[in-house]
LUMRO-414798 format. One line per field, with one value per residue: residue in one letter; x, y, z of N, C-alpha, C, O in turn. Coordinates in steps of 0.02 Angstrom, whole numbers, plus 50000, padded with zeros to 5 digits. Layout:
! LUMRO-414798
r	(a ...)
nX	(X ...)
nY	(Y ...)
nZ	(Z ...)
caX	(X ...)
caY	(Y ...)
caZ	(Z ...)
cX	(X ...)
cY	(Y ...)
cZ	(Z ...)
oX	(X ...)
oY	(Y ...)
oZ	(Z ...)
END
This chain:
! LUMRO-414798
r	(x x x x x x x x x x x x x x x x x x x x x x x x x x x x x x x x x x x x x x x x x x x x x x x x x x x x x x x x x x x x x x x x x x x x x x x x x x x x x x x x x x x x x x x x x x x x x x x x x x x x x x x x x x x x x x x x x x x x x x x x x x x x x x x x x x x x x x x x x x x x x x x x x x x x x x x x x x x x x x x x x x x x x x x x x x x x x x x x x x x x x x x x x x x x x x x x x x x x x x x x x x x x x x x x x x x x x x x x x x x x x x x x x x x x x x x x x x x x x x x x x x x x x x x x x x x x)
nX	(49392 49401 49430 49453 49482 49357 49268 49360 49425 49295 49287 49403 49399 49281 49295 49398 49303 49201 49319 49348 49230 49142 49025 49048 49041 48913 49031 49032 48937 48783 48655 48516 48458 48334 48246 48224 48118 48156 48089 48004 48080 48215 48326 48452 48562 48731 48772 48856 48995 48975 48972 48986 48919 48936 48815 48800 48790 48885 48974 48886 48914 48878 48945 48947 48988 49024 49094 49176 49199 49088 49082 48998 48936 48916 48951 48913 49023 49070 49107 49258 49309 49392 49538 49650 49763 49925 50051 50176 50322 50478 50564 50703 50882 50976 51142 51138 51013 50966 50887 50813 50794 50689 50681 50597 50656 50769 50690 50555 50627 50659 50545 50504 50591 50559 50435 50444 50524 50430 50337 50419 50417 50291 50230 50286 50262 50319 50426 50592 50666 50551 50530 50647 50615 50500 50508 50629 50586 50465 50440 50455 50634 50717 50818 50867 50935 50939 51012 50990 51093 51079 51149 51195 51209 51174 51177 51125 51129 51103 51185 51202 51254 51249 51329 51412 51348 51414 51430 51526 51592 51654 51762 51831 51837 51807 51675 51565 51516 51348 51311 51195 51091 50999 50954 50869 50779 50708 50669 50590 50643 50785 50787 50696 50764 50892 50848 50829 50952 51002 50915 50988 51103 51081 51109 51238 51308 51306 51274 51118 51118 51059 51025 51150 51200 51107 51138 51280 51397 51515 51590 51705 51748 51804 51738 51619 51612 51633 51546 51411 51449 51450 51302 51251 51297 51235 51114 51101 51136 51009 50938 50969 50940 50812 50752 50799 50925 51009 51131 51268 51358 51424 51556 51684)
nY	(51215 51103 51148 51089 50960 50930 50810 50707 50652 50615 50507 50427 50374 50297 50215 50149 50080 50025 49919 49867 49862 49935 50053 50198 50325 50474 50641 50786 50826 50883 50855 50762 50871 50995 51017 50894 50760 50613 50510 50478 50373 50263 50308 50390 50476 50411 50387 50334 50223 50076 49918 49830 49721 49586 49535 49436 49527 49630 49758 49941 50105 50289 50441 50615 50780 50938 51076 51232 51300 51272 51120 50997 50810 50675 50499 50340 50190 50021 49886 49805 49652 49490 49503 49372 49290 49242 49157 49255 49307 49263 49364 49439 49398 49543 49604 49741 49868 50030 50164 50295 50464 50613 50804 50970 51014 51012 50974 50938 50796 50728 50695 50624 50519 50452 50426 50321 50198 50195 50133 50029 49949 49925 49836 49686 49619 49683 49701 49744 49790 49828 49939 50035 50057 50144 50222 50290 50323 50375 50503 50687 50765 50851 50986 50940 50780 50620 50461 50289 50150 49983 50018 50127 50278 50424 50598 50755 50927 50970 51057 51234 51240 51149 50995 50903 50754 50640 50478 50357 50211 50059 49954 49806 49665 49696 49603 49494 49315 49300 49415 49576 49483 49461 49606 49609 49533 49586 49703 49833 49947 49936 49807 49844 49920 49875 49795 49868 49922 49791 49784 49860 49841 49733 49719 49722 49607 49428 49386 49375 49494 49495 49353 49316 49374 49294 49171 49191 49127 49130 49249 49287 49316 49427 49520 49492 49529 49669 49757 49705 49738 49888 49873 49845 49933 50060 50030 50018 50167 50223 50146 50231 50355 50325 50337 50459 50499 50604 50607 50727 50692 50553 50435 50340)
nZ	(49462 49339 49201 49023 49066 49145 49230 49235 49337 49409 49285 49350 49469 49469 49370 49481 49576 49484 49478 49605 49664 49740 49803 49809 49929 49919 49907 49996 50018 50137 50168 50053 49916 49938 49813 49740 49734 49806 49851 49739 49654 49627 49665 49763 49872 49928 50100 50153 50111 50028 49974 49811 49755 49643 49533 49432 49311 49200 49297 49302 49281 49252 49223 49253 49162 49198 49163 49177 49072 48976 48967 48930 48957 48967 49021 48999 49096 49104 49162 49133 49067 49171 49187 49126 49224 49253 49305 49383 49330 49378 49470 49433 49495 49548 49592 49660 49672 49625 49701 49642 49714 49681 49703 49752 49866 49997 50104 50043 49989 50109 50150 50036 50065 50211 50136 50052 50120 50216 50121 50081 50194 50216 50107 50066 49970 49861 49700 49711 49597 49510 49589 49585 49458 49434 49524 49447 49309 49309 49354 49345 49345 49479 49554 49706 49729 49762 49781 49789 49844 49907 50087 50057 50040 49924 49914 49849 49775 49603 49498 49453 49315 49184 49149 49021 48913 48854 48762 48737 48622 48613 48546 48455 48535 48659 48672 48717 48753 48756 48770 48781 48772 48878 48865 48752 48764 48888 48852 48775 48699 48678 48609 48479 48432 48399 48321 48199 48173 48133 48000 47949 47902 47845 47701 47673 47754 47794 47893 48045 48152 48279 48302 48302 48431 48516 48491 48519 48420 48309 48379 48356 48259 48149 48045 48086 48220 48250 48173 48256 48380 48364 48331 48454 48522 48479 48501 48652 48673 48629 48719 48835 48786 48812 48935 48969 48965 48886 48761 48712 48595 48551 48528 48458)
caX	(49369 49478 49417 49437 49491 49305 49256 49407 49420 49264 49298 49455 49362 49212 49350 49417 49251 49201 49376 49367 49154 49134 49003 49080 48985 48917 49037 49044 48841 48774 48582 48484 48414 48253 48236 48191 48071 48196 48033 47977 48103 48265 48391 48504 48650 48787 48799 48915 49012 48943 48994 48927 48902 48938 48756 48780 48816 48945 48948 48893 48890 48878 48974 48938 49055 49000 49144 49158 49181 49033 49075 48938 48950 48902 48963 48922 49074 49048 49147 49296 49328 49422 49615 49683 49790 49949 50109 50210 50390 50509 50624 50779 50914 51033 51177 51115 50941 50973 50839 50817 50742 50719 50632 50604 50693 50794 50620 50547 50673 50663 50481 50508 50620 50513 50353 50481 50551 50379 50314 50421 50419 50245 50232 50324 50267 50341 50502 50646 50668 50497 50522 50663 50614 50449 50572 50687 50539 50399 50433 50524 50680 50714 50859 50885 50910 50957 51019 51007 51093 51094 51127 51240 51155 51226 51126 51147 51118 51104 51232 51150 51271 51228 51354 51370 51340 51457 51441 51599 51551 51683 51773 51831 51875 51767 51628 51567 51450 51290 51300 51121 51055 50952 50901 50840 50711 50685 50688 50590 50663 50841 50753 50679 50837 50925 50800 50848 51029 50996 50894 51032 51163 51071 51121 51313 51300 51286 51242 51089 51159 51015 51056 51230 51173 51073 51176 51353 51420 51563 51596 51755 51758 51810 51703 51551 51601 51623 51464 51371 51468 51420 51221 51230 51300 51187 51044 51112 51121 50943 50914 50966 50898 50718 50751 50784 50998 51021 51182 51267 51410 51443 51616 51697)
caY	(51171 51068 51168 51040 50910 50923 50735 50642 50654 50555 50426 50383 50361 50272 50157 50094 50086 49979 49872 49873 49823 50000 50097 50238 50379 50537 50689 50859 50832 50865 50834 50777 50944 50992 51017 50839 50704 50561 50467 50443 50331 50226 50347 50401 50471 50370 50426 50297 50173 50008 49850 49829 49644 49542 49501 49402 49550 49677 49827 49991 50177 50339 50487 50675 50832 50993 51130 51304 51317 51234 51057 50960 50786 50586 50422 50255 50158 49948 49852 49745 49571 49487 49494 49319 49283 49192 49136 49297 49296 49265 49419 49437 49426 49601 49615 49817 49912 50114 50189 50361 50502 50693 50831 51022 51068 50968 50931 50869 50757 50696 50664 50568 50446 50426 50383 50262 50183 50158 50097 49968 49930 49881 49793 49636 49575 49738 49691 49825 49811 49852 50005 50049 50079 50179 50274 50324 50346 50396 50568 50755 50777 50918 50995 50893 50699 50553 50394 50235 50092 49931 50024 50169 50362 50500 50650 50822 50965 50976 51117 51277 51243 51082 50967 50875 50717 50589 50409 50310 50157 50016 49937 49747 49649 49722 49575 49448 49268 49308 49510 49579 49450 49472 49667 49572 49498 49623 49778 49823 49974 49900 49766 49863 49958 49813 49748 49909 49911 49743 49781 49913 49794 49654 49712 49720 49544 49360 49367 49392 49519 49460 49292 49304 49388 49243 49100 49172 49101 49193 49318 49277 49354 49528 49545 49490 49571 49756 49774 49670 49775 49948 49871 49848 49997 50117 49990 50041 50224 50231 50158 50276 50391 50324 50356 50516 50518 50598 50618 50763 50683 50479 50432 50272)
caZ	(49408 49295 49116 48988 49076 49186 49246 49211 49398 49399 49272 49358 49518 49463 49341 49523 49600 49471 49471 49661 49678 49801 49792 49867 49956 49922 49948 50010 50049 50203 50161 50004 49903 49930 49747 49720 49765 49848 49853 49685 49625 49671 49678 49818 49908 49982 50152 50176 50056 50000 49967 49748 49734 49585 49502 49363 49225 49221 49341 49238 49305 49218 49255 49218 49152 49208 49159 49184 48993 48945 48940 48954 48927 48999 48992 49032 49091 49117 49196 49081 49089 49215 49163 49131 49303 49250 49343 49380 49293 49455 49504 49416 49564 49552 49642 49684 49624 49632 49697 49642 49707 49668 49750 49742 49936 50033 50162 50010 49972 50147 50172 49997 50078 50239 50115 50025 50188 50251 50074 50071 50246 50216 50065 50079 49889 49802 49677 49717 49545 49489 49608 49538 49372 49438 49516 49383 49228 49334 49392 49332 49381 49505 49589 49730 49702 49803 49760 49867 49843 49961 50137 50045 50017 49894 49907 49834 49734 49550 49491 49401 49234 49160 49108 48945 48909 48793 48774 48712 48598 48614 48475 48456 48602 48715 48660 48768 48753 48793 48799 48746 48751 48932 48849 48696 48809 48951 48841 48705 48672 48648 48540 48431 48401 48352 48232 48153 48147 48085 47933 47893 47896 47799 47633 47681 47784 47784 47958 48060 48213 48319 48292 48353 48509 48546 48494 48541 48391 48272 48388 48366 48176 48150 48022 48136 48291 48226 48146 48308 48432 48343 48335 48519 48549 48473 48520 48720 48683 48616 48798 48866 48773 48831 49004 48989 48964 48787 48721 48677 48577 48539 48514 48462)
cX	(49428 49483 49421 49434 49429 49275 49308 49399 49362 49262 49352 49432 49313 49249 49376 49365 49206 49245 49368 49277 49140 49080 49024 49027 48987 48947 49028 48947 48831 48689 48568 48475 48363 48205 48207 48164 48104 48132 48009 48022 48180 48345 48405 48545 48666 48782 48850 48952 49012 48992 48944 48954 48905 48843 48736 48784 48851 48927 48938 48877 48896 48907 48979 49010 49013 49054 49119 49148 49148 49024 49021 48925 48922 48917 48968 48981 49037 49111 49201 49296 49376 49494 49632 49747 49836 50008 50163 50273 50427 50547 50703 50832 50974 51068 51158 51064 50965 50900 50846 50765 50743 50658 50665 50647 50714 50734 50579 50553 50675 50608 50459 50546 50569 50454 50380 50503 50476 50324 50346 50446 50349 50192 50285 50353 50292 50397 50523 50657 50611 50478 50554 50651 50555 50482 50605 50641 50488 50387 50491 50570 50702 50804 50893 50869 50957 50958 51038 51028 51129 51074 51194 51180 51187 51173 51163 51106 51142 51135 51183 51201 51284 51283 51356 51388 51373 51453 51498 51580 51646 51721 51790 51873 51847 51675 51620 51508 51402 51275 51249 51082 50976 50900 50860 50777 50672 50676 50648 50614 50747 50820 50750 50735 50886 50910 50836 50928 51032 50993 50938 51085 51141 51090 51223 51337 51300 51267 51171 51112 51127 51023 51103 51230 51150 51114 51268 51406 51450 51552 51662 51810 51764 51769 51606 51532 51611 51554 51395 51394 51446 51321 51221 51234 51253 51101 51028 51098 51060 50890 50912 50932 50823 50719 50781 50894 51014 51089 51218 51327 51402 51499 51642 51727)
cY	(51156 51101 51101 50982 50908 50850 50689 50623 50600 50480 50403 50356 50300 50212 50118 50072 50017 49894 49840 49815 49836 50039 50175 50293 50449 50600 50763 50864 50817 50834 50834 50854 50944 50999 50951 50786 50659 50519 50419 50393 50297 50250 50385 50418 50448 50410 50381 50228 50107 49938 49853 49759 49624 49489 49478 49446 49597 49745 49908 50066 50240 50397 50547 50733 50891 51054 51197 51319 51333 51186 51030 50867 50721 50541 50379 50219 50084 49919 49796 49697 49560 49482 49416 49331 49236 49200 49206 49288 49327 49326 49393 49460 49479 49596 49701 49854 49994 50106 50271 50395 50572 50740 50901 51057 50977 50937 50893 50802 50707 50681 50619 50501 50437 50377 50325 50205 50141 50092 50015 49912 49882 49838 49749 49616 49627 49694 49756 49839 49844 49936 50055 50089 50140 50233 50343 50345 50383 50484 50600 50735 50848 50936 50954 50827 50688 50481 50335 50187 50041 49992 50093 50221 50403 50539 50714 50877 50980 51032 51171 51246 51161 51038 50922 50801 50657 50526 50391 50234 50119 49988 49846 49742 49636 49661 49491 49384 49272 49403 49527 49540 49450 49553 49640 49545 49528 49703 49799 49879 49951 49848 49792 49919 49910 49794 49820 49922 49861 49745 49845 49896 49749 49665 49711 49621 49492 49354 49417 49409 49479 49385 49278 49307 49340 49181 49101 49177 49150 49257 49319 49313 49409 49552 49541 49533 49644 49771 49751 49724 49845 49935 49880 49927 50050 50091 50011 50128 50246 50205 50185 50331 50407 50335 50446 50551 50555 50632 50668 50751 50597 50486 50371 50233)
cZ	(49361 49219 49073 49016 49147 49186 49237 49280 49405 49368 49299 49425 49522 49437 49400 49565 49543 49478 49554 49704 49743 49777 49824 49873 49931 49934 49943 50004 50103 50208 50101 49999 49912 49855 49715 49771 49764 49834 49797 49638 49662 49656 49723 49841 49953 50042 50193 50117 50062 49962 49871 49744 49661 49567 49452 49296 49266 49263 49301 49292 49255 49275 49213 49204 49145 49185 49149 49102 48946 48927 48987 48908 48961 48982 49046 49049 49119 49142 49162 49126 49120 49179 49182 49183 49247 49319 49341 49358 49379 49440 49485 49479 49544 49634 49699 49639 49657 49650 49722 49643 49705 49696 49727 49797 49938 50073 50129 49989 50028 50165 50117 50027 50138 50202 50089 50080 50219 50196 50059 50114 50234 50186 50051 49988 49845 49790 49669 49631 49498 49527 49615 49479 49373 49457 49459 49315 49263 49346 49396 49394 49422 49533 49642 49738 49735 49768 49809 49860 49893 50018 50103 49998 49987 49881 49890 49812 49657 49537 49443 49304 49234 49136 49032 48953 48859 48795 48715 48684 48573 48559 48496 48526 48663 48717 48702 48722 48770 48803 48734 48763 48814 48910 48786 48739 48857 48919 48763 48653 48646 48591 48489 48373 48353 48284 48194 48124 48110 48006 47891 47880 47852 47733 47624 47707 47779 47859 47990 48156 48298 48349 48316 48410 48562 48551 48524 48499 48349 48297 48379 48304 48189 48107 48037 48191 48286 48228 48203 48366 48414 48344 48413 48569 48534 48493 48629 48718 48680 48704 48834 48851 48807 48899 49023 48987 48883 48774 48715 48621 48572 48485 48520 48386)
oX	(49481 49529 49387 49388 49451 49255 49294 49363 49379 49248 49364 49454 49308 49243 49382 49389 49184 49221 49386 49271 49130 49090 48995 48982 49038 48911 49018 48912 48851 48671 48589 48480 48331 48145 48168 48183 48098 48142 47998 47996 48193 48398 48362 48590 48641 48789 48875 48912 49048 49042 48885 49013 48870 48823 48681 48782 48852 48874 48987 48832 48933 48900 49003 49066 48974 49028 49066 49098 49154 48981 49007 48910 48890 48903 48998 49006 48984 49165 49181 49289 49420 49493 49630 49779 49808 50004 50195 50284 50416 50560 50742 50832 51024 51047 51166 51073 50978 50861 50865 50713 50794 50602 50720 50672 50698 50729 50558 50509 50688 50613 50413 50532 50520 50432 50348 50485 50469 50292 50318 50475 50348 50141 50334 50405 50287 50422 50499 50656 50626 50436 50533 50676 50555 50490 50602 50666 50469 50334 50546 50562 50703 50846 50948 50812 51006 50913 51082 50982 51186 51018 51243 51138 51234 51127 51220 51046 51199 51110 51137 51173 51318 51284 51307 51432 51329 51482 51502 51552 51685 51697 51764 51912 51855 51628 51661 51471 51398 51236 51250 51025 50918 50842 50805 50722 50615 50676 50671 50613 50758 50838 50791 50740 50905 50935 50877 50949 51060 51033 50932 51122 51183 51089 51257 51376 51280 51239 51162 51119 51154 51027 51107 51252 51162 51123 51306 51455 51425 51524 51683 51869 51735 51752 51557 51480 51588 51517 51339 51348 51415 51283 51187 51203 51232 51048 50975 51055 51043 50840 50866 50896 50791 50662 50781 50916 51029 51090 51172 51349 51353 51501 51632 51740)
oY	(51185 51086 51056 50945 50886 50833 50629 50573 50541 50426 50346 50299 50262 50160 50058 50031 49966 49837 49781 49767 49796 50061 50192 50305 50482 50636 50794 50911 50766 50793 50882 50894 50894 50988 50955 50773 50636 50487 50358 50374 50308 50222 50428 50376 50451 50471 50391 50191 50081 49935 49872 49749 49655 49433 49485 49420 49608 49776 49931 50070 50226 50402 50546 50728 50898 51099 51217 51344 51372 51174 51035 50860 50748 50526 50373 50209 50087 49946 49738 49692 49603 49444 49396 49384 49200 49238 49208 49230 49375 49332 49351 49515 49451 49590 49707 49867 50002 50063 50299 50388 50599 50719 50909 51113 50924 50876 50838 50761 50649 50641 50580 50443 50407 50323 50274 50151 50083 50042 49964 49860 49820 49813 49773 49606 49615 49657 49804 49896 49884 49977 50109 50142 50180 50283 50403 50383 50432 50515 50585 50710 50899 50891 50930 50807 50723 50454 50332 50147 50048 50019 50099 50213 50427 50523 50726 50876 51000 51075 51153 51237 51125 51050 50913 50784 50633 50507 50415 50197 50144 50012 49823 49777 49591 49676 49446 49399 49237 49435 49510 49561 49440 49564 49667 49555 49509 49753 49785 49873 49953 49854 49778 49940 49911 49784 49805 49928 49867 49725 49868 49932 49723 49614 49700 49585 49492 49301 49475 49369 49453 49368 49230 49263 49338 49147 49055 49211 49206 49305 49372 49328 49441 49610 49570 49560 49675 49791 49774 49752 49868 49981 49928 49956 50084 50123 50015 50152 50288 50228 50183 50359 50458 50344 50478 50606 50523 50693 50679 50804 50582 50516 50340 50173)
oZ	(49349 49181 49095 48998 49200 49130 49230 49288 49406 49393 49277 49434 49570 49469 49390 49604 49571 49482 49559 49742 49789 49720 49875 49833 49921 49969 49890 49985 50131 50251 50069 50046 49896 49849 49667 49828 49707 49782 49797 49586 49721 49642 49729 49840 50009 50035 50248 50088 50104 49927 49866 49729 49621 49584 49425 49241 49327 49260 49272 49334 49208 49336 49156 49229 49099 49217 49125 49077 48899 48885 49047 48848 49006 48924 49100 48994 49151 49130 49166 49187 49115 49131 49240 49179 49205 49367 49288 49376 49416 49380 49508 49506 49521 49691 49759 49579 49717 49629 49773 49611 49726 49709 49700 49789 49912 50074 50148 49975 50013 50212 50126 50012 50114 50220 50098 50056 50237 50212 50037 50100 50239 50210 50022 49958 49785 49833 49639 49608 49454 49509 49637 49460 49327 49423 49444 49273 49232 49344 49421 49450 49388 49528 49627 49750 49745 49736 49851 49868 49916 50018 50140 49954 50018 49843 49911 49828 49650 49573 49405 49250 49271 49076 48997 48992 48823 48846 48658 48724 48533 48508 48547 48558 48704 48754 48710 48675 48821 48838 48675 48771 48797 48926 48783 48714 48871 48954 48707 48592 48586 48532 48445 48315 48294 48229 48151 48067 48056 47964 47835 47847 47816 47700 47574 47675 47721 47874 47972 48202 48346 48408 48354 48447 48622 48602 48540 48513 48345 48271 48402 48301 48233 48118 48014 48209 48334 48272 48195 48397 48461 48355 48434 48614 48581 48497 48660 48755 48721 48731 48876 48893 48821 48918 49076 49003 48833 48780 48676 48599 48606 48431 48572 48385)
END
C-alpha cells in the first residue's frame, strides 16, 4: 500500500481513462463477490475494457482511497474541456541534440539505450529536441551516463571525487548581433533573469538591456556592452543553474 499517497494511483488512471474515453476493466478479480446483489441495480465489473462514448455531457467517475493508515477518502473527477488545438511551433533546426542518458550499472545503461533506439525508431513525429530536454531535466543523475550525439557515443563512469565547477563570464568584445536574443524567447528562465539584471541596472542606465538584445543596436558602446554582457552572463549561469549545473565559483 502506498500510505498517504493511497489512490493517487487511481486518479491518475481514471484521469487517462477519462482523457482517453476507456472504460478500462476490472483487475485482479476473478469473480463478482458474493457479498452483493449484482442484480439489483446497474453496477458492474469490467471483465473486459470498453469503449466510453461521448454523450453529450462530460465524462465523470469517482475514485476511492482506502490506506493502511486510515485514509479514507472519494472524489469525483469530470472530464476538462477540450484543449484549444493550434498550429504547432515548427522545430528549431540544430546542427547536434545531445542525448543524455544515466543509469545505476552499466546493463542499465544499456537496456536504456535499446528502449531509446526503439522509441525513436517508432515514433516518427517525436522532436529530438523535445527529447533531448526530457532527457537531460527529467531524470536523477546516476553513476553511469552516456552521451549521444549525431552517430558519436561517450560513455563512462562518474568518478567517486566530484569535481568543481567554475563558469568564466566574458568581458567586452566577446558580444555579438542578435546574442540572447533566441533564449529571450525560448527560455523563460533566462528571461526572467534578465528582466532582473535589468531592473538593477535601471537606476545606473539610459538604456533598456532587453532592448538592446532585441534590436542589436549600441552594442558597439562600452558603456552599453559591459553592463549587457554581465546581464547575459549571469542570466546564462542561472540557466544553468536550472538544469541542474550549479557553480562553485564565477569568474570574470
Amino acid at each position: 500500500r502506498p500510505q498517504a499517497a493511497a489512490g493517487v494511483g487511481g486518479v491518475i488512471k481514471m484521469v487517462m481513462a477519462l482523457e482517453r474515453g476507456v472504460l478500462p476493466k476490472t483487475l485482479h478479480v476473478d469473480e463478482p463477490s458474493s457479498r452483493v446483489d449484482w442484480s439489483a441495480g446497474a453496477v458492474e465489473l469490467l471483465t473486459e475494457q470498453r469503449e466510453w462514448p461521448e454523450v453529450g455531457r462530460p465524462r465523470r467517475a469517482g475514485v476511492s482511497a482506502f490506506g493502511v493508515s486510515g485514509t479514507n477518502a472519494h472524489v469525483i473527477l469530470e472530464q476538462a474541456p477540450a484543449a484549444e488545438t493550434g498550429a504547432r511551433p515548427a522545430a528549431r533546426e540544430l546542427p547536434v541534440v545531445p542525448l543524455v542518458l544515466t543509469a545505476r550499472s552499466a546493463k542499465a545503461l544499456h537496456q536504456q539505450t535499446e528502449r531509446l533506439d526503439a522509441r525513436l525508431e517508432s515514433a516518427a513525429d517525436l522532436r529530438p529536441l523535445d527529447v533531448a530536454f526530457s532527457l537531460a531535466t527529467g531524470r536523477s543523475v546516476f553513476a553511469h551516463r552516456q552521451v549521444r550525439i549525431g552517430d558519436v557515443t561517450v560513455e563512462g563512469v562518474a568518478s567517486d571525487s566530484s569535481g568543481r565547477t567554475v563558469l568564466v563570464f566574458p568581458g567586452q568584445g566577446t558580444q555579438w548581433a542578435g546574442m540572447g536574443r533566441e533564449l529571450l524567447d525560448s527560455s523563460p528562465v533566462f528571461a526572467a533573469r534578465l528582466g532582473e539584471c535589468a531592473s538593477a541596472l535601471e537606476p545606473f542606465v539610459d538604456f533598456d538591456p532587453v532592448e538592446v538584445l532585441r534590436s542589436g543596436a549600441a552594442l558597439e558602446r562600452v558603456e552599453v556592452i559591459q553592463p549587457v554582457t554581465w546581464a547575459v552572463m549571469v542570466s546564462l549561469a542561472e540557466l544553468w543553474r536550472s538544469v541542474g549545473v550549479v557553480p562553485d565559483a564565477v569568474v570574470g
